[in-house]
C-alpha positions in Angstrom: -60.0 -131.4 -1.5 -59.9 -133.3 1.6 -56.4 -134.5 3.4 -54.2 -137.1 2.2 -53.8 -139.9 5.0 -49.9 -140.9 5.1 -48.6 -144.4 6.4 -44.9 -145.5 6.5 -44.1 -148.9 7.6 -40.4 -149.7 7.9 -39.2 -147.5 5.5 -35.7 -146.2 4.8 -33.7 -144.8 2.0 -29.8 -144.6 1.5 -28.4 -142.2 -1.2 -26.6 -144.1 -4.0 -22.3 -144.5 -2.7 -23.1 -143.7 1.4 -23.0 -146.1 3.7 -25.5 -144.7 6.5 -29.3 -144.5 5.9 -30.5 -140.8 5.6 -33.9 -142.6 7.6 -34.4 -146.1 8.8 -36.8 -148.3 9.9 -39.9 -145.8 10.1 -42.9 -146.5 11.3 -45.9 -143.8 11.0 -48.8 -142.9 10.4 -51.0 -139.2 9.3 -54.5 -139.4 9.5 -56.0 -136.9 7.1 -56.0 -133.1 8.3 -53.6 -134.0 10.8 -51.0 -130.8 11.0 -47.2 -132.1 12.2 -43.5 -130.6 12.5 -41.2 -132.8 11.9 -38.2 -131.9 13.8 -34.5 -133.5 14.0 -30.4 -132.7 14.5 -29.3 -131.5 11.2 -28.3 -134.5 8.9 -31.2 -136.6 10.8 -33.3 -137.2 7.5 -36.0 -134.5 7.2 -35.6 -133.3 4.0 -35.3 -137.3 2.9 -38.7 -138.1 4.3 -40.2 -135.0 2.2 -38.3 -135.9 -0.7 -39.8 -139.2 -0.1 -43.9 -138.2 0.2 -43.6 -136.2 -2.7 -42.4 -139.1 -4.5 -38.7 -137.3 -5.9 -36.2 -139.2 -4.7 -35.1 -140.7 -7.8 -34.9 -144.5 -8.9 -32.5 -147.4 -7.8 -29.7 -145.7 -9.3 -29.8 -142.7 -6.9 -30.3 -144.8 -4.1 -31.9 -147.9 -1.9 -35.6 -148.3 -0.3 -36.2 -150.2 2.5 -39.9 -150.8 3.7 -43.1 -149.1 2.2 -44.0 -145.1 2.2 -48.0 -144.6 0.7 -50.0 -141.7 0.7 -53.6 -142.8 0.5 -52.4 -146.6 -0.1 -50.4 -145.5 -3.1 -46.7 -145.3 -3.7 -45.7 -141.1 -3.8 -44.4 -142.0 -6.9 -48.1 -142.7 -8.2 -49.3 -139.6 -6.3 -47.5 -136.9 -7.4 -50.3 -134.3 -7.7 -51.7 -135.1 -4.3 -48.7 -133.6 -2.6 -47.2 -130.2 -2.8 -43.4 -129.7 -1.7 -41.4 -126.6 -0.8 -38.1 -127.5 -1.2 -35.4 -126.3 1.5 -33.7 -124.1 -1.2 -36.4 -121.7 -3.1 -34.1 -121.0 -5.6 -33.8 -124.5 -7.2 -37.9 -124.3 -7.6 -38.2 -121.0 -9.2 -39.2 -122.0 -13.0 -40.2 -119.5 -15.4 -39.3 -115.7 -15.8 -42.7 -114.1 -14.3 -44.1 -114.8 -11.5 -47.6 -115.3 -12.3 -46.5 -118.1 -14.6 -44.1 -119.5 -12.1 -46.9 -120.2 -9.7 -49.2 -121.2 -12.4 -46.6 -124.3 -13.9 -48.1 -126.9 -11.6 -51.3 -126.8 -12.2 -51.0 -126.3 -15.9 -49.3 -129.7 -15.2 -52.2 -130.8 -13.2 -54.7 -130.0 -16.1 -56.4 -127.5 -14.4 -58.9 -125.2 -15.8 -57.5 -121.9 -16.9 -59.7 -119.1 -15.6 -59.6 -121.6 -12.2 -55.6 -121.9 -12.7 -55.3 -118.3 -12.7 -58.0 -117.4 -9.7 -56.0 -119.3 -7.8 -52.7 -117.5 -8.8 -53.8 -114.1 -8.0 -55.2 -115.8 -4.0 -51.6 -117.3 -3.5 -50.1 -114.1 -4.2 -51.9 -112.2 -1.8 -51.9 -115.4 0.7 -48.1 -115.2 0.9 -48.1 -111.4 0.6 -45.6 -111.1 -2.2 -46.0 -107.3 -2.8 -45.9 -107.6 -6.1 -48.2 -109.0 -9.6 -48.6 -111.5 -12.2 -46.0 -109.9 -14.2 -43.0 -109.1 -12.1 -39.7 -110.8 -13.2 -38.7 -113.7 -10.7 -35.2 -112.7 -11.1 -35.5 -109.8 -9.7 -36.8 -111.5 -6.4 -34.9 -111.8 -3.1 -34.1 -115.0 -1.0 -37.0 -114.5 1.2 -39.1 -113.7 -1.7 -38.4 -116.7 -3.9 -39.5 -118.8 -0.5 -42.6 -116.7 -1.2 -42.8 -117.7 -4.5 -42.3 -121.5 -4.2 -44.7 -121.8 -1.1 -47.2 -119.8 -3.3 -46.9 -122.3 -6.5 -47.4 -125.4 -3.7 -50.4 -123.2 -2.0 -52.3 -122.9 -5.7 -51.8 -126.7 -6.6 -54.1 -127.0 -3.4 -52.6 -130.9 -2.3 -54.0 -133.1 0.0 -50.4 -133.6 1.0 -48.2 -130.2 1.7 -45.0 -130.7 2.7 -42.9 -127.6 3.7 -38.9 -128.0 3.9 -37.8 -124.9 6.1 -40.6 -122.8 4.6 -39.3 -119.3 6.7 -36.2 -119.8 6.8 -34.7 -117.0 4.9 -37.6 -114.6 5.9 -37.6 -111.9 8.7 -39.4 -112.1 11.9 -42.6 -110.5 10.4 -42.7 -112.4 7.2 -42.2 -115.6 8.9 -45.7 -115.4 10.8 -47.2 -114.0 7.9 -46.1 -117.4 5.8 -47.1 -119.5 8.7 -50.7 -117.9 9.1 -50.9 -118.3 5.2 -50.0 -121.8 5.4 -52.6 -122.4 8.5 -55.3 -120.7 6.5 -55.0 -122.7 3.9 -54.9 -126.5 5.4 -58.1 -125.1 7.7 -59.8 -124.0 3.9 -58.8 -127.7 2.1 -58.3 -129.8 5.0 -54.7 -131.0 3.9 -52.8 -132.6 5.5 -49.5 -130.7 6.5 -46.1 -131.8 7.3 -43.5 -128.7 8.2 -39.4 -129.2 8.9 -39.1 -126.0 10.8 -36.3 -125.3 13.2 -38.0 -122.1 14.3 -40.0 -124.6 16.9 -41.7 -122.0 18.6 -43.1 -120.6 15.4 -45.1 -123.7 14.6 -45.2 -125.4 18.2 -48.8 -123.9 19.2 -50.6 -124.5 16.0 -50.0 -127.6 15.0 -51.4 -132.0 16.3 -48.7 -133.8 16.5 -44.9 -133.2 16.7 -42.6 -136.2 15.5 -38.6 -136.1 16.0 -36.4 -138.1 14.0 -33.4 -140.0 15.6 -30.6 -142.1 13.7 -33.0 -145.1 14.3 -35.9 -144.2 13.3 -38.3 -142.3 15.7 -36.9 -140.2 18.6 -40.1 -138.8 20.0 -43.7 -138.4 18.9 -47.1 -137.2 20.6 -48.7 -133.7 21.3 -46.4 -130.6 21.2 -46.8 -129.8 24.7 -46.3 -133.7 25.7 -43.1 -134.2 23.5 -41.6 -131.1 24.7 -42.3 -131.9 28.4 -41.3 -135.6 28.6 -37.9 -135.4 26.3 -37.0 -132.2 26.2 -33.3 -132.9 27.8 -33.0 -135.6 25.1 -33.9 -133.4 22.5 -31.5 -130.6 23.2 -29.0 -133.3 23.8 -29.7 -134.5 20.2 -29.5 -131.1 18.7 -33.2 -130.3 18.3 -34.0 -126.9 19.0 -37.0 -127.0 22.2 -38.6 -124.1 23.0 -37.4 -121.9 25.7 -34.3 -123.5 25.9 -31.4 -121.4 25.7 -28.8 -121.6 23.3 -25.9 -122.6 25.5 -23.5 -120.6 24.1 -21.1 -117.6 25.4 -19.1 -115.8 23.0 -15.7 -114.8 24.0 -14.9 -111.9 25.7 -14.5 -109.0 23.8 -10.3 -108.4 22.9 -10.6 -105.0 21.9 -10.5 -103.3 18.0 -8.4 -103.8 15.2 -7.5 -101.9 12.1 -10.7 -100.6 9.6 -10.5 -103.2 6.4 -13.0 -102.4 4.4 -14.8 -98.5 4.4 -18.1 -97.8 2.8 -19.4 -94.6 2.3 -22.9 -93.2 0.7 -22.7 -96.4 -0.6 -25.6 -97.9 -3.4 -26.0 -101.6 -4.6 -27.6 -103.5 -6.4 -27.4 -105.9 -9.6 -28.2 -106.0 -13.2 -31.0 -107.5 -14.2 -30.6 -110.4 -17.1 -30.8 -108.4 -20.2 -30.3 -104.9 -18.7 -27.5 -102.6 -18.8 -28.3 -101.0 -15.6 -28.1 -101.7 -12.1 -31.3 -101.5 -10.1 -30.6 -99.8 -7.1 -31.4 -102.3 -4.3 -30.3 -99.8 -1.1 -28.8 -96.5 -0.8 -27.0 -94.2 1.4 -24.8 -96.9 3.7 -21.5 -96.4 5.6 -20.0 -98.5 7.5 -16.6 -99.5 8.4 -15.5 -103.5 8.3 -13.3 -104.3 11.2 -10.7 -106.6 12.6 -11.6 -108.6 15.7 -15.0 -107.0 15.6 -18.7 -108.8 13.8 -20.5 -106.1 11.8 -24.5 -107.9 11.7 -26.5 -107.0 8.5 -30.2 -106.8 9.2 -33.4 -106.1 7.9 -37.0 -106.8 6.1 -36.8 -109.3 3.3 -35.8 -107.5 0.0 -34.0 -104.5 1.5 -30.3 -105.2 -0.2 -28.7 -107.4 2.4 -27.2 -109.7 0.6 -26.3 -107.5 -2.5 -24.9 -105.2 0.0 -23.0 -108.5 1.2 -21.7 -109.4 -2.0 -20.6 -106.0 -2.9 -18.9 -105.9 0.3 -16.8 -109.6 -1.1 -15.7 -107.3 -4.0 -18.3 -109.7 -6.1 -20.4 -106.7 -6.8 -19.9 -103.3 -8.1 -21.4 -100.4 -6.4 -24.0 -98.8 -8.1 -23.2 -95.0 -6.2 -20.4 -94.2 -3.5 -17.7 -96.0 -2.7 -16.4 -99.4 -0.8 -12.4 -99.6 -0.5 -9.8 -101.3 1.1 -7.6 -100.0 3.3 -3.6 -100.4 2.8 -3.8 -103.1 5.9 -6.1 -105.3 3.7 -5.2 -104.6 0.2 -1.4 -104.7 0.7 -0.1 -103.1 -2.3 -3.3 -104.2 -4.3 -5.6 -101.1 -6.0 -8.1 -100.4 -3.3 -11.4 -101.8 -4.8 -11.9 -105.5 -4.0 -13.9 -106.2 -7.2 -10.8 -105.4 -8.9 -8.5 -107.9 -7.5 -8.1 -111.5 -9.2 -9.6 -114.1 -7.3 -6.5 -115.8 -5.6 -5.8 -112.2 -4.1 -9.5 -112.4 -2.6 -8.5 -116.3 -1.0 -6.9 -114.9 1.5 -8.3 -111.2 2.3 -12.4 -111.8 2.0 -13.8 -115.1 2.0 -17.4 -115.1 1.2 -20.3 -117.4 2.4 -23.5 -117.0 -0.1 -26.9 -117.3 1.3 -27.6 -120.5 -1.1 -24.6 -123.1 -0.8 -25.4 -124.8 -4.0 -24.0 -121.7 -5.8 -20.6 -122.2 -4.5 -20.0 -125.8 -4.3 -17.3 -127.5 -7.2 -16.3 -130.2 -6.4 -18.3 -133.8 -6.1 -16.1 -134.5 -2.9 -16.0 -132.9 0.4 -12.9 -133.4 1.0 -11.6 -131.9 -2.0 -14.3 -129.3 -1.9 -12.4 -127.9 1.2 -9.1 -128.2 -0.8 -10.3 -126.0 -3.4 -8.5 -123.1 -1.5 -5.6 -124.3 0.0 -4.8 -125.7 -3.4 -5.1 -122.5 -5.1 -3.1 -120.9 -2.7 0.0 -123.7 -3.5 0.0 -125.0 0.1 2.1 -128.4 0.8 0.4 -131.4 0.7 1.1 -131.7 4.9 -0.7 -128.1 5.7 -3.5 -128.9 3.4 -4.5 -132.2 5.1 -4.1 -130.6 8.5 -6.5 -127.7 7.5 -8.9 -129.9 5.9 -9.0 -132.2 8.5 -9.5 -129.9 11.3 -12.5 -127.9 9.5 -13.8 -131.4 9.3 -13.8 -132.8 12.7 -15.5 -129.3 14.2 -18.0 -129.4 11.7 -19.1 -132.6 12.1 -18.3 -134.1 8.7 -15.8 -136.3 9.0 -18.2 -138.9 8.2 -18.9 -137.4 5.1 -15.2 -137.0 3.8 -15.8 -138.4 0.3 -19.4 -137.4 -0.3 -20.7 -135.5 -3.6 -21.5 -132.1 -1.8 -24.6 -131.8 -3.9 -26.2 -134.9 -1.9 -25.7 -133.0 1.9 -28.8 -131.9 3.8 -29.1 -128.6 3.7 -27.4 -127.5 7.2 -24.5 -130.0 6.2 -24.0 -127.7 3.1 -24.0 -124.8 5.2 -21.4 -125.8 7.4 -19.5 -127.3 4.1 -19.4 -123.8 2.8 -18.4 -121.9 5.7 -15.9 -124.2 6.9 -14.5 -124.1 2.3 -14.0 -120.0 3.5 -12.3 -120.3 6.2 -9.9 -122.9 4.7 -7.7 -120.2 3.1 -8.0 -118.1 6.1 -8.9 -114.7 5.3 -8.3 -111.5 7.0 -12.1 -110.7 6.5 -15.3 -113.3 6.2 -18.8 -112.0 4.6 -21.4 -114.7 5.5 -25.2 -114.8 3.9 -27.7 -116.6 6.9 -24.8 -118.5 8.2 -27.1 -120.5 10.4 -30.0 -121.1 8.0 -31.0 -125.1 8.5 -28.9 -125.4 11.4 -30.5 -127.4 14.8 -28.8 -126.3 17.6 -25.9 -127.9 18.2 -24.4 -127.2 14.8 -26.0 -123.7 15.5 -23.6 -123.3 18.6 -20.6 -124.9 16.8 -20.8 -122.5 13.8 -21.3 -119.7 16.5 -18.5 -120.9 18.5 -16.2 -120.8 15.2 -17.0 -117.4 13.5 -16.9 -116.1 17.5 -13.2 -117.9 17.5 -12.1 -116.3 14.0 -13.3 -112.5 14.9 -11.3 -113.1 18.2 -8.3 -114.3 16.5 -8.6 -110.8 15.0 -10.2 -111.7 11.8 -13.0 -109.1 10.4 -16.4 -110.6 10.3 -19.6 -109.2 8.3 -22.8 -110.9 8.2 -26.3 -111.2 7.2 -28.9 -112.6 9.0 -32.7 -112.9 10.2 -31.5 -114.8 13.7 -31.6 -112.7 16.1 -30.1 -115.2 18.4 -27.1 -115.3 16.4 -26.7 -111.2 16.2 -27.0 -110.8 20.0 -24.6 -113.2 20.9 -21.8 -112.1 18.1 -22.4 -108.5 16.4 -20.7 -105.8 17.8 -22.2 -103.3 15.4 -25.2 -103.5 13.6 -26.4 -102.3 10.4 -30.2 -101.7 9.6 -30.9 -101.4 6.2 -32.8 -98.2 6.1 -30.9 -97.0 9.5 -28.2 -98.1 12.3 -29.0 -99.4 15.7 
């Protein structure tokens, strides 16, 4: 199938109810083949573009088009099964129960032959090197692994148009150039067309034409990777956009000592319950560690090694499977010392959790009132409510956002929504999933800057994550699955 030739000529769309355009008067142009990141601040209109090539961004009721957007001279809308998206989160794309038939949904759709349908499921699993069959439950899959899955499904549609919303971003190191390389392999076998949000820059800078940045008007920068980088690179890191080599510009504060042990694991197992099983499947055994104030604990390791069931059974959202994870008497004050056992408005205020998918904690169809979930339950006056709120706003940069449905948010601007929810109530310890997943680099250093401000206030911080950035500059201990460092 050969590459899908892409032209957009003034376009913009503005979600139903918001005043700003996500993107506005675009002008561009993909010749077929042609292999481009698409790079932008957080918030910039990435995701919207994406949405908008693979023709799902809804009708006039979800929101306003300005100008035209074609894919081989035809509306997206018309082209559906020329492009193939991978959505920012994996989990909203995973379909059926088993993999194999997961990945084989779209091109059922697509009226593709069987015995062809299902060559082509068994070469996507192996391209995307999920270690696993046909057969194996998707609920049993990881974060990094459902990105597996999703970009596996888009790789066995084989578009002339794959688009690729932060395709590695919950995988490790390793599995990130693996995904690349399996998304390079297959554009050079088709000759698609490919168009990657990425803000791993480096990742994709040396393998791809053209490299286009988006700015609140349209176009920031276009041209060859090495030309774009050279000639606006201080505009770029300016504007947020991660450019390669550039440091991250942040210092952590200086280190104010230890506080009191909060949480204590020892020989602990985790790991969840299946749907439809009575028993847990141990994900990782054998961990201790202690959870400290004033100190970040960093949780690391391969994709699908417990990290974030070891995170959530750390928030007293999971129970251990083996061992034990207790409070201490400066956390628990006077509660029992298991955390799963305390009622949620005892939790507001002693672990705040951060999941690794946002969508699976918003409530609300507010911002606003999405931060005041907390402080309300927690019967804070009206006067201390607003000045929480508003604060978390303004160094989050969503102000602007106040009275947006949360569901609408890019996915960086959820991120920062969700972490900025948890700290609302203030608690004495803060579990956070990839708390810089989608973030360009000036949100990256202001959500840095905060959990670096809470942990030095004295407040206990545990967290998971594949950036490696983010560990040196905050962890003070570090827990490998599978070993410490």
């Amino acid at each position: 199938m050969s590459g899908a030739r892409v032209q957009a000529q003034g376009w913009g769309w503005r979600h139903a109810g918001r005043r700003r355009w996500a993107v506005a008067g675009l002008d561009l142009d993909l010749a077929p083949g042609e292999r481009v990141l698409l790079l932008g601040a957080s918030g910039s209109g990435k995701s919207t573009l994406l949405r908008g090539l693979a023709g799902v961004l809804g009708d006039a009721e979800d929101g306003e088009q300005a100008g035209s957007l074609l894919i081989d001279g035809t509306p997206p809308a018309g082209a559906r099964g020329r492009s193939g998206l991978v959505l920012q989160d994996p989990d909203a794309q995973v379909i059926l129960a088993r993999v194999g038939d997961d990945i084989a949904f779209a091109g059922e759709n697509l009226g593709i032959a069987r015995e062809e349908i299902w060559r082509r499921v068994d070469a996507a699993i192996d391209a995307v090197g999920l270690p696993f069959g046909r057969d194996h439950s998707t609920a049993k899959l990881s974060g990094g692994q459902q990105q597996r899955l999703a970009l596996a499904g888009v790789l066995a549609m084989q578009p002339g148009l794959l688009l690729l919303d932060e395709p590695t971003a919950n995988l490790d190191p390793e599995g990130a150039v693996s995904v690349r390389d399996a998304v390079l392999r297959a554009t050079a076998s088709t000759g698609a067309t490919l168009v990657v949000v990425e803000h791993r820059v480096s990742l994709w800078a040396d393998h791809v034409d053209r490299v286009i940045v988006l700015g609140s008007e349209g176009l920031l920068a276009e041209g060859s990777p090495d030309a774009v980088f050279r000639d606006h690179g201080a505009a770029l890191t300016a504007a947020g956009v991660w450019v390669p080599g550039a440091s991250t510009g942040f210092s952590p504060a200086a280190r104010g000592g230890q506080g009191s042990v909060l949480l204590e694991a020892r020989d602990l197992a985790v790991g969840r319950k299946p749907f439809g099983e009575k028993t847990a499947r141990v994900a990782a055994s054998g961990i201790s560690f202690d959870v400290t104030g004033a100190r970040a604990l960093a949780i690391t390791g391969a994709n699908g090694t417990g990290k974030s069931t070891l995170a959530m059974t750390a928030a007293g959202l999971l129970a251990p499977v083996e061992g034990s994870l207790a409070a201490t008497e400066a956390l628990r004050a006077g509660l029992g010392a298991e955390p799963l056992a305390w009622r949620s408005r005892d939790l507001l205020t002693r672990v705040g959790t951060v999941f690794q998918a946002p969508e699976h904690q918003l409530l609300t169809t507010r911002v606003r009132d999405e931060l005041e979930v907390g402080p309300k339950a927690l019967r804070l006056s009206d006067a201390e409510r607003v000045v929480r709120v508003d604060e978390l706003l303004e160094r989050l940069r969503l102000t602007h956002l106040a009275a947006v449905n949360p569901f609408t948010l890019s996915g960086g601007e959820k991120r920062r929504l969700t972490v900025a929810a948890t700290l609302a109530t203030r608690p004495r310890v803060i579990v956070l999933d990839e708390p810089t997943y989608g973030q360009d680099a000036r949100t990256w250093r202001e959500l840095a800057g905060l959990i670096d401000e809470v942990r030095a206030a004295g407040t206990a911080v545990a967290f998971v994550s594949h950036d490696r950035a983010l560990v040196d500059a905050l962890a003070d201990d570090e827990l490998v699955l599978g070993g410490v460092a």
